[in-house]
N, C-alpha and C positions, 0 to 999 in steps of 0.2 A: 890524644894518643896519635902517636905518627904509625906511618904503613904499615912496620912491619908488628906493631905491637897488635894492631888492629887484628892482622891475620894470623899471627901465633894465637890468640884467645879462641878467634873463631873456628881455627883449625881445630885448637884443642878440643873446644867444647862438641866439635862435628866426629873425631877420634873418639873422641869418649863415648859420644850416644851411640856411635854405630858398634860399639865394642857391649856396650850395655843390652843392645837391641839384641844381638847376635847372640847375645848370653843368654838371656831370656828365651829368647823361640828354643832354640838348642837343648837347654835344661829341663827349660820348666816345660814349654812346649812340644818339643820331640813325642812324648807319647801321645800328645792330645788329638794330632793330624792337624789339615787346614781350617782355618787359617792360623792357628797357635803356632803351629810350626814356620812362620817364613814373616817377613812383615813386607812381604809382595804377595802379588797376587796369585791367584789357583794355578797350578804348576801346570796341570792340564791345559791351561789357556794361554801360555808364555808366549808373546809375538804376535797375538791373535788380531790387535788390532790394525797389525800391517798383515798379513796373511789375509784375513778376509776380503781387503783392498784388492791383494793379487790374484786371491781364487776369483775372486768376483770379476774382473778382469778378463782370466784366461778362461774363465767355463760358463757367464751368462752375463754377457755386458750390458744386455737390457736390465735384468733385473740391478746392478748396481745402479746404473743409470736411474731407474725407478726411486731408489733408494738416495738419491742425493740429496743432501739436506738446502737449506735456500742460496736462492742465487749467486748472492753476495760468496759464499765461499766456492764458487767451481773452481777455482785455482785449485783450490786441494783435491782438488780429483785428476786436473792433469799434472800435477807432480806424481800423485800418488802412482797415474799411469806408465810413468817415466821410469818411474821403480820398481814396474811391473813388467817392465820391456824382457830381461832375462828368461830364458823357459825354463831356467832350473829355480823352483821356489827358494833353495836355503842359500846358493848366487846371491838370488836378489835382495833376499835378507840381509847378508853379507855387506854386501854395496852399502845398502841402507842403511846401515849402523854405522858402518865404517867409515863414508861421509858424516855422519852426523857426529861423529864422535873424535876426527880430526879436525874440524871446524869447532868443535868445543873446548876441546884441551888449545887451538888457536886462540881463541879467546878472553879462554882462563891464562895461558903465559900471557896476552898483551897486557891483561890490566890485574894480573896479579903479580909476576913477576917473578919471583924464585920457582925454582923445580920444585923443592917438597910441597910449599904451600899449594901449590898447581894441580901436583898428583892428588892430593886430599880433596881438593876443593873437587876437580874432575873426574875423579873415580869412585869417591867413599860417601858421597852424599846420598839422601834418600831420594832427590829429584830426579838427579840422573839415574838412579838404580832404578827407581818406578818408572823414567821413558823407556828405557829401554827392555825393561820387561816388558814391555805392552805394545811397546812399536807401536806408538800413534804418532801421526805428524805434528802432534804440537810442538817434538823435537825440531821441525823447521822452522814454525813459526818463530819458535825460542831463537835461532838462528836467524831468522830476516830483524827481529827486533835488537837485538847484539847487534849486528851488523850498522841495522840502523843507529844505535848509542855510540859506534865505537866510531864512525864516521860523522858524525854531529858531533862528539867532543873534539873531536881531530881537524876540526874546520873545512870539514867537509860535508857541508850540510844536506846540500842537491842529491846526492850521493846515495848519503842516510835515509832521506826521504822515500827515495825511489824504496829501497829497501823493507820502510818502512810500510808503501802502497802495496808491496808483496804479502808482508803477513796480514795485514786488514781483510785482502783478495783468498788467504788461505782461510781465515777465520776472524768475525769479526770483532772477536772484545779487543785486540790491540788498538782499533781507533778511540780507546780513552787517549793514548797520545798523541792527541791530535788538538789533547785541551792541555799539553805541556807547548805546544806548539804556540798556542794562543795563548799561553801566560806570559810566550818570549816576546810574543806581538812580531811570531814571524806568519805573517799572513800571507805572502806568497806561499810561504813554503806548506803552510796549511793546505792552498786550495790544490796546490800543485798535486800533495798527497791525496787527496779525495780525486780527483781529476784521472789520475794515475790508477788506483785504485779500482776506481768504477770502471775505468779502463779495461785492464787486466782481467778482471770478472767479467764482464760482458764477451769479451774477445774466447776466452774461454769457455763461455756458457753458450756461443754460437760453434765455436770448433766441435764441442763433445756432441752440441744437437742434432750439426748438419752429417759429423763426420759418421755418425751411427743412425743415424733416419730419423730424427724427433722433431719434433717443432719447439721452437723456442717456450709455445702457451705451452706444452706439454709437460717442461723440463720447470717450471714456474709453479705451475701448477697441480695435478693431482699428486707427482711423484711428492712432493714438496710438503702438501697437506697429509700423505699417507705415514708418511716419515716421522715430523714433526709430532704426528698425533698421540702415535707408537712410539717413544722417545716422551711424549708429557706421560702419557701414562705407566711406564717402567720406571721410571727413574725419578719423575717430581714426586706424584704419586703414590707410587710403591717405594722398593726400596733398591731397585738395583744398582750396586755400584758405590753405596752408599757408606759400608765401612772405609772406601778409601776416595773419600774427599772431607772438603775442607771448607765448606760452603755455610754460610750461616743457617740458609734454608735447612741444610741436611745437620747440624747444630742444634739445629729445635727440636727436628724430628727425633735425634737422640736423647733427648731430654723430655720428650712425650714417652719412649718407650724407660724413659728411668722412672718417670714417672707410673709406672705401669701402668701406662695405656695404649699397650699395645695394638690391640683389638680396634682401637680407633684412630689410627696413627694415618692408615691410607684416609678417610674420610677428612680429616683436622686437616690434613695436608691438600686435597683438593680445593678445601675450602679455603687455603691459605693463600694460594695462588694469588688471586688478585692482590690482597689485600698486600701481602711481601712485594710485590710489581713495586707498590705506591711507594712501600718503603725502602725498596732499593734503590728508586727511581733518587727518592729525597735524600737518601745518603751521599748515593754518587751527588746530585749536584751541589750538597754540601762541602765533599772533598774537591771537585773541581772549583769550586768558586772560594776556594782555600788555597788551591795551588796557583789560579789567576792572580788572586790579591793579595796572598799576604806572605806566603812561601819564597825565600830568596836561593835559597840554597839548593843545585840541580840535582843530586843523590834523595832530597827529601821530596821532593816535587815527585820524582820517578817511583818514591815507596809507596808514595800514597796512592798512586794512580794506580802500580800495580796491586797491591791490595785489597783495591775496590775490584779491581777487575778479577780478583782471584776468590774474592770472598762473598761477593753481591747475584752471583749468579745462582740459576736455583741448586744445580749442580756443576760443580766443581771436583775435579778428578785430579788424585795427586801429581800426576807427573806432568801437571800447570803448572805447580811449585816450581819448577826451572824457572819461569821469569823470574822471579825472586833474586836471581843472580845478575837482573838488571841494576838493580838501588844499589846491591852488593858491591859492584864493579867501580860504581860510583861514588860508593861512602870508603869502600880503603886508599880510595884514589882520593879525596877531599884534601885539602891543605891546611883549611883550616881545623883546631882543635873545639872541641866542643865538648862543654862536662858533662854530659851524657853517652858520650862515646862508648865505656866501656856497656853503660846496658843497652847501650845499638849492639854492640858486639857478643852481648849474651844472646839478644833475641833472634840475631842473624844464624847464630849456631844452633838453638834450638828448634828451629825453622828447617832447617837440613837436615834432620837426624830423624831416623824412625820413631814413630810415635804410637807405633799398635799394639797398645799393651792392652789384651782384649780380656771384654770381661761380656758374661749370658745374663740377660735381666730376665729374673724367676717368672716364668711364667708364658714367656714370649719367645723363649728360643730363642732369640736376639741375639747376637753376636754382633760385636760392635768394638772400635780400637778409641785407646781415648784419643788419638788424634785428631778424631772423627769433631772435637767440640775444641781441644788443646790449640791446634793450627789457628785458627779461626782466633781464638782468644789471643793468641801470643801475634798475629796482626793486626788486630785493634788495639793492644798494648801498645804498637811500635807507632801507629798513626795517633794513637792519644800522647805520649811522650814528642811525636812532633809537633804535631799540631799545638799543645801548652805552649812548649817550648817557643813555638814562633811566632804564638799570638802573645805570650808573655814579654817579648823583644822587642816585637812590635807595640806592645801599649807604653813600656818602658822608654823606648826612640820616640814615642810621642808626648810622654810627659814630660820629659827634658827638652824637647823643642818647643814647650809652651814658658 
């Protein structure tokens, strides 16, 4: 399939779900309240996770300080801070959307190309709708990792990189590309990215310590373990947050509660902790030592990686699903044709479009979207359709050269 056929499919199918989704909440959901009614989050909380950023900010900087999660990301605290500089709160909401959302339609016209398709892809998806209902920074990360794709295919690599050490420094799961790095056997530009990276964080993590009274062991330390603790427990644990991701881990747990075992759902789930670690651990390095050896193609290398990174965590919150418009950017821009194109281009459309078609398992009060198990399922479709596909290429290019 050539570009444009690519992007009329995907469009369409992204058109159609958000028009299906919209029909649903509205009809069938209108009378029921949240969350039937909306396939975003609690209306009450809209922005909340940039707002909290700011009040924390302007009315008790220790306790955010306290609240920082590890080292590795204080980058995202001083951007956050940057976007907290305004004294009128809905200012600096403003800004912070506004940014984030002319740098995304920038980089929806560079690698998609027509207006209409652009408008669809930039405004009508569920990834975008879910960052920006929630105002978390992973809208930037989304943005330093684009930047970094759209500068490394442009041959500008040093560039991308740097970019690249920016969202590692905001949050860490973007350093899976760093093993796309190592499949090019660009090893400079690996170390440079870690280099960079560690960089940034630390220079960061001594500004926020010195500039507010802390000690470096301080900001390492208890804030970090208090954070961390509270955060395993609400969310791997329990269940908060949990109808809207896309995580394997929280995949299971929907499937304990279908299974009506509610009752033991938080227990089964602490328990599961480690043992999921070993098996996320063995996934991811299965997909990395799949895109080192045997993955030729850079749109497929970029799916898998994000995938892992989108899926293998214990929580995964939808408006991660932006990166997904990494492989995206990459696969309508391919040149070459490939017979599976047209279900890359179903899967890439049902990946964008709301998927909260909720449903209460008897007994548990459980409300839960099928998205919650769907998302998860439709990217190991898209990483099993590659992955065949490349090892089947690859066994076939070696039976012929014997």
């Amino acid at each position: 399939m050539d570009k444009k056929r690519k992007l009329d499919l995907i469009c369409l199918v992204v058109a159609a779900g958000l028009a299906l989704a919209a029909a649903y909440h509205y009809f069938i959901g209108s009378g029921l309240g949240t969350p039937f009614d909306t396939f975003l989050f609690d209306r009450e909380d809209r922005f909340m996770d940039f707002f909290n950023n700011y009040y924390g900010w302007h009315e008790n900087l220790g306790y955010r300080f306290e609240m920082s999660a590890l080292s590795l990301v204080t980058f995202r605290r001083v951007l956050m801070f940057v976007f907290s500089l305004p004294p009128q709160p809905a200012a600096a909401l403003v800004i912070y959307l506004s940014v984030f959302m002319a740098f995304f339609v920038f980089f929806n016209k560079k690698f998609v190309g027509g207006a209409g398709h652009a408008v669809i892809l930039s405004f009508l998806t569920y990834p975008f709708l879910m960052a920006v209902d929630r105002g978390n920074c992973e809208m930037y990360v989304f943005l330093f990792l684009a930047a970094f794709i759209y500068n490394y295919v442009r041959g500008n690599p040093k560039t991308g990189v740097f970019f690249l050490s920016l969202a590692i420094a905001t949050k860490p799961f973007p350093a899976v590309f760093l093993v796309l790095l190592a499949a090019e056997k660009r090893w400079r530009l690996l170390a440079q990215a870690v280099f960079w990276a560690a960089g940034i964080a630390a220079v960061s993590a001594a500004g926020l310590a010195l500039a507010n009274g802390f000690s470096l062991a301080h900001l390492f330390a208890a804030g970090d373990k208090k954070w961390m603790d509270a955060y395993q427990h609400n969310y791997v644990v329990l269940d908060m947050g949990l109808a809207y991701g896309h995580s394997y881990f929280g995949a299971i747990k929907t499937l304990l509660y279908s299974w009506s075992l509610g009752p033991k759902v938080a227990g089964i789930s602490a328990a599961m902790i480690k043992p999921y670690f070993v098996f996320a651990a063995a996934v991811f390095a299965g997909a990395a030592a799949y895109v080192m050896f045997a993955e030729k193609t850079l749109w497929k290398k970029a799916a898998v990686l994000v995938c892992a990174m989108l899926c293998l965590p214990y929580v995964s919150a939808d408006y991660r699903l932006l990166h997904l418009f990494l492989p995206l950017y990459l696969f309508i821009n391919e040149p070459e044709k490939d017979p599976h194109d047209f279900a890359y281009c179903l899967l890439f459309g049902a990946l964008l479009v709301p998927k909260a078609y909720y449903f209460v398992f008897p007994g548990d009060a459980k409300t839960l979207g099928l998205g919650v198990v769907l998302s998860p399922a439709l990217m190991t479709a898209l990483c099993f359709l590659i992955i065949r596909s490349g090892l089947s290429r690859r066994f076939l290019t070696a039976a012929g050269g014997k």
